[in-house]
N, CA, C and O atoms as a MOPAC input file, in Angstrom:
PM7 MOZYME 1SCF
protein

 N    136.87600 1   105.85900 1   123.19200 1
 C    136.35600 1   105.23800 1   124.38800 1
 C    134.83600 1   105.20500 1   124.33800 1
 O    134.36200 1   106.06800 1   123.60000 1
 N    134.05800 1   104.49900 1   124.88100 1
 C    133.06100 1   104.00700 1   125.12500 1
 C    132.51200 1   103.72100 1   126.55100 1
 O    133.29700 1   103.12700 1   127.29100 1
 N    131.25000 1   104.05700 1   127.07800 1
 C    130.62800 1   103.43600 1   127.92800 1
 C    129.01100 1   102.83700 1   127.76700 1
 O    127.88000 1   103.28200 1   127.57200 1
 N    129.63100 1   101.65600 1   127.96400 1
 C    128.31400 1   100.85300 1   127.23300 1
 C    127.38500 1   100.58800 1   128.63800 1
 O    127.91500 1   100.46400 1   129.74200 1
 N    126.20300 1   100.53300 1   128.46000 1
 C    125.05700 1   100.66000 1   129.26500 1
 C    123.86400 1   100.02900 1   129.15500 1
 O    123.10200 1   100.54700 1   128.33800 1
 N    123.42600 1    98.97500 1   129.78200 1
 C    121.96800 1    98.17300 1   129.33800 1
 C    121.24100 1    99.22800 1   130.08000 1
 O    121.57000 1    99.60600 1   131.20500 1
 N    119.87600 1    99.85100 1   129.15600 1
 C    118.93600 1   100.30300 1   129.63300 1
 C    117.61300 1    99.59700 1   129.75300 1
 O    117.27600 1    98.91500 1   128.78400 1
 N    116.81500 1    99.65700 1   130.79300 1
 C    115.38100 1    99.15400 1   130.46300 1
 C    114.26800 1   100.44600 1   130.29800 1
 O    114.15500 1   101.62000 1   130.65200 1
 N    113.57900 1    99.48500 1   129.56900 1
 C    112.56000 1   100.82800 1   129.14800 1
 C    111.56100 1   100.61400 1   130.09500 1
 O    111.20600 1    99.44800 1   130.27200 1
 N    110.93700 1   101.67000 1   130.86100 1
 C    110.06400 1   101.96200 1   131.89200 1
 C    108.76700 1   101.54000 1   131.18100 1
 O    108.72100 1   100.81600 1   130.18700 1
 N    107.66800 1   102.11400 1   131.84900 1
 C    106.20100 1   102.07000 1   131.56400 1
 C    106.15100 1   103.67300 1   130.85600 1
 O    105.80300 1   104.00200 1   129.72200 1
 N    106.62200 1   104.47300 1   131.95500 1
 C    106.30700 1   105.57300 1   131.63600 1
 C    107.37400 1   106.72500 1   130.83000 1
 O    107.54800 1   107.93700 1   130.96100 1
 N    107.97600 1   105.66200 1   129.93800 1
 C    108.78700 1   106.03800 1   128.53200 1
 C    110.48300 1   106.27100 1   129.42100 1
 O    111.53100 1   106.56700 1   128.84800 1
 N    110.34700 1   106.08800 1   130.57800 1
 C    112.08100 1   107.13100 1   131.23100 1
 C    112.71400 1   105.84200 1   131.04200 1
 O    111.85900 1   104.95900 1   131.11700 1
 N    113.85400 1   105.39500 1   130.82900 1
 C    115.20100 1   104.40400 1   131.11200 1
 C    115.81100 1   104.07000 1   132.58300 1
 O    116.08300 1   104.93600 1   133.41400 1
 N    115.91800 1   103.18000 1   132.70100 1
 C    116.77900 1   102.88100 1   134.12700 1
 C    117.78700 1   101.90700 1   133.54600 1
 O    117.55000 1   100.90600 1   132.86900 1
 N    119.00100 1   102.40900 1   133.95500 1
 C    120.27200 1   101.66700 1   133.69800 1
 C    120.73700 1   100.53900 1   134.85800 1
 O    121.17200 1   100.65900 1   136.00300 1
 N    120.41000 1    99.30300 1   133.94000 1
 C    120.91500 1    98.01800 1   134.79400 1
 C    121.93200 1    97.98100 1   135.28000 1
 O    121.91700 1    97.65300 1   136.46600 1
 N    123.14100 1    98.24900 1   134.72100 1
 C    124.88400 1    97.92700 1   134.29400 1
 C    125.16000 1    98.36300 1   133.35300 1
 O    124.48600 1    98.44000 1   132.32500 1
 N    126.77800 1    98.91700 1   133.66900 1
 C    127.22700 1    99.67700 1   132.76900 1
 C    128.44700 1    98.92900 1   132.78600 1
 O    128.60700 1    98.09000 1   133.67300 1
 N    129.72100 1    99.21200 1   131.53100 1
 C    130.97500 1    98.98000 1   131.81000 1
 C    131.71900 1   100.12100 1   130.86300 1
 O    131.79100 1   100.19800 1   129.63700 1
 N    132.20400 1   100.90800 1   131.82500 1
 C    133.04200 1   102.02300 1   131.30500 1
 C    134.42400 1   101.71600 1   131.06700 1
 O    135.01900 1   100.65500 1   131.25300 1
 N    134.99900 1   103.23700 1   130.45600 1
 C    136.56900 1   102.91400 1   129.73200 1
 C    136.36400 1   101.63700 1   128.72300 1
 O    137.38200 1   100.95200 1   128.62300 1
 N    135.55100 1   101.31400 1   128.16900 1
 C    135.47900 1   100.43200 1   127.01300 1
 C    136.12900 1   100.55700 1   125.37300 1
 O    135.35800 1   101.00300 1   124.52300 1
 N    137.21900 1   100.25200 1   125.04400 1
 C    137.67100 1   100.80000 1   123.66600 1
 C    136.97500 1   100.11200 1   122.29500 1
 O    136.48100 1    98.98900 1   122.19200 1
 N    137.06800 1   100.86100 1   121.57100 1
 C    136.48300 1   100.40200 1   120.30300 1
 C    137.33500 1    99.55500 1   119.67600 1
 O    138.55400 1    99.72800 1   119.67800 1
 N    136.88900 1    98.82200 1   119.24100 1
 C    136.94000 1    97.15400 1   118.50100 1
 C    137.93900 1    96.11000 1   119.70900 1
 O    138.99300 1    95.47600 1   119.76800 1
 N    136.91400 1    96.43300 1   120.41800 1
 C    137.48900 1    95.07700 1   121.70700 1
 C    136.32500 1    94.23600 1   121.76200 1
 O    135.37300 1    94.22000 1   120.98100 1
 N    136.58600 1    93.34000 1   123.08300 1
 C    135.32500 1    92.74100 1   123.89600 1
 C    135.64500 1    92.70400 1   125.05000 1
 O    136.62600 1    93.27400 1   125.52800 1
 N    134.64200 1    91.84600 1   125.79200 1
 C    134.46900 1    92.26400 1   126.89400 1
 C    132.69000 1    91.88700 1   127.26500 1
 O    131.93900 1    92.05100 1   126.30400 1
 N    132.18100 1    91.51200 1   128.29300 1
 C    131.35700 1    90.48200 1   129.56500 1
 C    130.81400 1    91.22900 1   130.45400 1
 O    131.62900 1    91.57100 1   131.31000 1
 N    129.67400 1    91.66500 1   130.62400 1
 C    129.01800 1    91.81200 1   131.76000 1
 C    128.18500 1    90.73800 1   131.84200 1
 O    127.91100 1    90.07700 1   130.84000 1
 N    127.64400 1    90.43100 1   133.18500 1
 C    126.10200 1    89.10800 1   133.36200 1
 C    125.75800 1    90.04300 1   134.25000 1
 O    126.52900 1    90.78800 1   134.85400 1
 N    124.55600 1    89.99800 1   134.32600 1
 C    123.43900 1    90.75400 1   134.47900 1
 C    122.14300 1    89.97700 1   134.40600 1
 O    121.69400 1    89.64900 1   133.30700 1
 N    121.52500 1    89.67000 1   135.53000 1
 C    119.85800 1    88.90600 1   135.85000 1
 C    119.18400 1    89.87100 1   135.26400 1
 O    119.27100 1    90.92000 1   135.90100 1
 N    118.38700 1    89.96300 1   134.07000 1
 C    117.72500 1    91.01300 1   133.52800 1
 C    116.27600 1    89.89100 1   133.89400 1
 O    116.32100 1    88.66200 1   133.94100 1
 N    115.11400 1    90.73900 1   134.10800 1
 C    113.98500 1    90.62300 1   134.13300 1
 C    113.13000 1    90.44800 1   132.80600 1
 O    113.68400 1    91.22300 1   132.02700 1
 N    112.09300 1    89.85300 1   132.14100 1
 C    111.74300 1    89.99200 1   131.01800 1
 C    111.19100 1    91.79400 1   130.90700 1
 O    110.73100 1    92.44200 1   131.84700 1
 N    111.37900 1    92.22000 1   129.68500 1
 C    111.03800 1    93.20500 1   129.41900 1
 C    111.82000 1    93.83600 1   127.83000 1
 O    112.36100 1    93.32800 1   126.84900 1
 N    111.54400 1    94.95700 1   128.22000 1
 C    112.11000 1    95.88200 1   126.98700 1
 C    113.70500 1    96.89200 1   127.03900 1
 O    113.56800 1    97.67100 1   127.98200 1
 N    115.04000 1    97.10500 1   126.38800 1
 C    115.83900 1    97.11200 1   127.02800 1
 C    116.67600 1    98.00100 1   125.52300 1
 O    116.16000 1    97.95200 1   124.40700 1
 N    117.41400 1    98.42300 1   125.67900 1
 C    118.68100 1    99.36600 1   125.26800 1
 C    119.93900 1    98.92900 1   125.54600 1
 O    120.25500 1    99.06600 1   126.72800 1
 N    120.88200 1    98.37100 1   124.71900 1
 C    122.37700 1    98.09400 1   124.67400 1
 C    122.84500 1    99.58100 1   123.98500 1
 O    122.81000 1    99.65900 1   122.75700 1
 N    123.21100 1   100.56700 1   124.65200 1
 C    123.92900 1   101.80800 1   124.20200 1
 C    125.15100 1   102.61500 1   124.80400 1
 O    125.66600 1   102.28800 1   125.87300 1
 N    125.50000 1   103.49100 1   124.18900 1
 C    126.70700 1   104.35800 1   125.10300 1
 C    126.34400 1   105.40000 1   125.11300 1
 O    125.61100 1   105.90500 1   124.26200 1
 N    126.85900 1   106.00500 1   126.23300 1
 C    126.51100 1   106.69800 1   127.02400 1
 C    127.62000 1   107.88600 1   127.08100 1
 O    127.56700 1   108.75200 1   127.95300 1
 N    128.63300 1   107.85600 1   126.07800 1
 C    129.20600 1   109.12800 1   126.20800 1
 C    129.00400 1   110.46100 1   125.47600 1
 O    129.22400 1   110.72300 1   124.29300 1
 N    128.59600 1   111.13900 1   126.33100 1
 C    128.19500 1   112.56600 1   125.84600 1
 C    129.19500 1   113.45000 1   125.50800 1
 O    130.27900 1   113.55500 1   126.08300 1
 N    128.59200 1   114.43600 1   124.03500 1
 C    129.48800 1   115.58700 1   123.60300 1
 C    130.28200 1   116.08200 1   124.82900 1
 O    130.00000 1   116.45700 1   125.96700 1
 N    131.73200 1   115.86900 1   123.87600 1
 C    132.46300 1   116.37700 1   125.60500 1
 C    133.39100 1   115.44600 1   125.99700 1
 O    134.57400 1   115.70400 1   125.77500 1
 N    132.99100 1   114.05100 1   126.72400 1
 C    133.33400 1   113.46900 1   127.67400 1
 C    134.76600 1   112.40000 1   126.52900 1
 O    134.83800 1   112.00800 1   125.36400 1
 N    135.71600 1   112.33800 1   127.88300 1
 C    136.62600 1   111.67900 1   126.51400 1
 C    136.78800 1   111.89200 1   125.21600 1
 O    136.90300 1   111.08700 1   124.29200 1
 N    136.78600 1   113.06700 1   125.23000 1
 C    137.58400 1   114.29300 1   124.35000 1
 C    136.24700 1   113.81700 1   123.04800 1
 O    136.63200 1   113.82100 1   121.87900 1
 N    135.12200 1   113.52800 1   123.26000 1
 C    134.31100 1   113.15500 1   122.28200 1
 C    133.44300 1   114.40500 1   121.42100 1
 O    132.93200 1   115.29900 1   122.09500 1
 N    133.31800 1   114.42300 1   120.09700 1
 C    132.76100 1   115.77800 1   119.67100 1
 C    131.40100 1   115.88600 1   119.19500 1
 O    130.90000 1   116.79500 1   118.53300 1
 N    130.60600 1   114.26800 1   119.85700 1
 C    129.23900 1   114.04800 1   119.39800 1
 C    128.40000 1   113.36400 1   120.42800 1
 O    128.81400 1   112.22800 1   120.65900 1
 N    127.60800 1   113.62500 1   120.94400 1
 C    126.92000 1   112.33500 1   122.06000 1
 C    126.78100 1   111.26200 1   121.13500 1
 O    126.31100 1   111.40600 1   120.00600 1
 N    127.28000 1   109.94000 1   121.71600 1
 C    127.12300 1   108.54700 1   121.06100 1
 C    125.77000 1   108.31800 1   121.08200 1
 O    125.17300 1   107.97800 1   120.06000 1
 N    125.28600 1   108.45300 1   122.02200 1
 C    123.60400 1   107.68600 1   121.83200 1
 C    122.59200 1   108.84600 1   121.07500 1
 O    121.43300 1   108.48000 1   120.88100 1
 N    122.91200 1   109.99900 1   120.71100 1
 C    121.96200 1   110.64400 1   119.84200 1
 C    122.15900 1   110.12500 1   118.54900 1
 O    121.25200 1   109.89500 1   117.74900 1
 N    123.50000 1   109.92300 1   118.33900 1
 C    123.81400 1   109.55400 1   117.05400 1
 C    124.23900 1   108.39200 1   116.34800 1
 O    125.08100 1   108.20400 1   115.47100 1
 N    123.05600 1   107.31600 1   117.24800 1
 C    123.01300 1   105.72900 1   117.18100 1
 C    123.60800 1   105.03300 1   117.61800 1
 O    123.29200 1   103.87500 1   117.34400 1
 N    124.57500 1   105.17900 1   118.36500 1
 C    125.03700 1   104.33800 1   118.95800 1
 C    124.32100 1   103.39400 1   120.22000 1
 O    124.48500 1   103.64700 1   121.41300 1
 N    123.53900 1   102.31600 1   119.71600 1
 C    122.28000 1   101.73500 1   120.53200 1
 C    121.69300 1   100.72700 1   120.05200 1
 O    122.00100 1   100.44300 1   118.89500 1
 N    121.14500 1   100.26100 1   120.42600 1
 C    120.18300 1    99.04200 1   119.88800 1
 C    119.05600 1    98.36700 1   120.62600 1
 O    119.43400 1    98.39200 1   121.79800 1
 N    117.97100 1    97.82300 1   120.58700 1
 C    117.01200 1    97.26900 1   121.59000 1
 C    117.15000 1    96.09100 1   121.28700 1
 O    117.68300 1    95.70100 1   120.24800 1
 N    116.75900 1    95.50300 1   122.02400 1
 C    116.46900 1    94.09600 1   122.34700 1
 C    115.60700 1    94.17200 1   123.58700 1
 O    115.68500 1    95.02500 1   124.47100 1
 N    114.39700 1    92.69000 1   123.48400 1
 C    113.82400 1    92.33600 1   124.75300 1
 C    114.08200 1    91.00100 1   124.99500 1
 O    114.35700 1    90.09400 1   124.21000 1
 N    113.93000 1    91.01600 1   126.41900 1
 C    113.72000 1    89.27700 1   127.46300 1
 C    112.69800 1    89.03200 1   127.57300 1
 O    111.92000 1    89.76300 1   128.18700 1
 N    112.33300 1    87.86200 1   126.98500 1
 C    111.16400 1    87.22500 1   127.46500 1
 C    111.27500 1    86.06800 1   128.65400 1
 O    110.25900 1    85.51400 1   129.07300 1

């Protein structure tokens, strides 16, 4: 399982999460829309050591990517 999460990157380095879509399984798809603002941004998951029987946090261990809006 997966919970995938657009982050934007602040000024002052912290993340704020636009939208998320949880219970997401691996090798599916699946749609969020989302009015994103231009800026700087994080497509990642968000499940931590632990959660859904998981034995690694996904986003320490790449699960992520940036992209920006111009």
């Amino acid at each position: 399982m997966h919970k995938l999460a657009v982050l934007r990157a602040r000024a002052n380095g912290t993340k704020q999460n636009t939208g998320e879509v949880e219970d997401f399984k691996a090798k599916t798809s699946g749609e969020i829309v989302l009015d994103l603002p231009a800026g700087r941004y994080e497509l990642a998951c968000l499940i931590a050591k632990g959660e859904e029987g998981s034995a690694v946090d996904h986003y320490e261990t790449g699960m992520r990517i940036p992209f920006e809006v111009r």
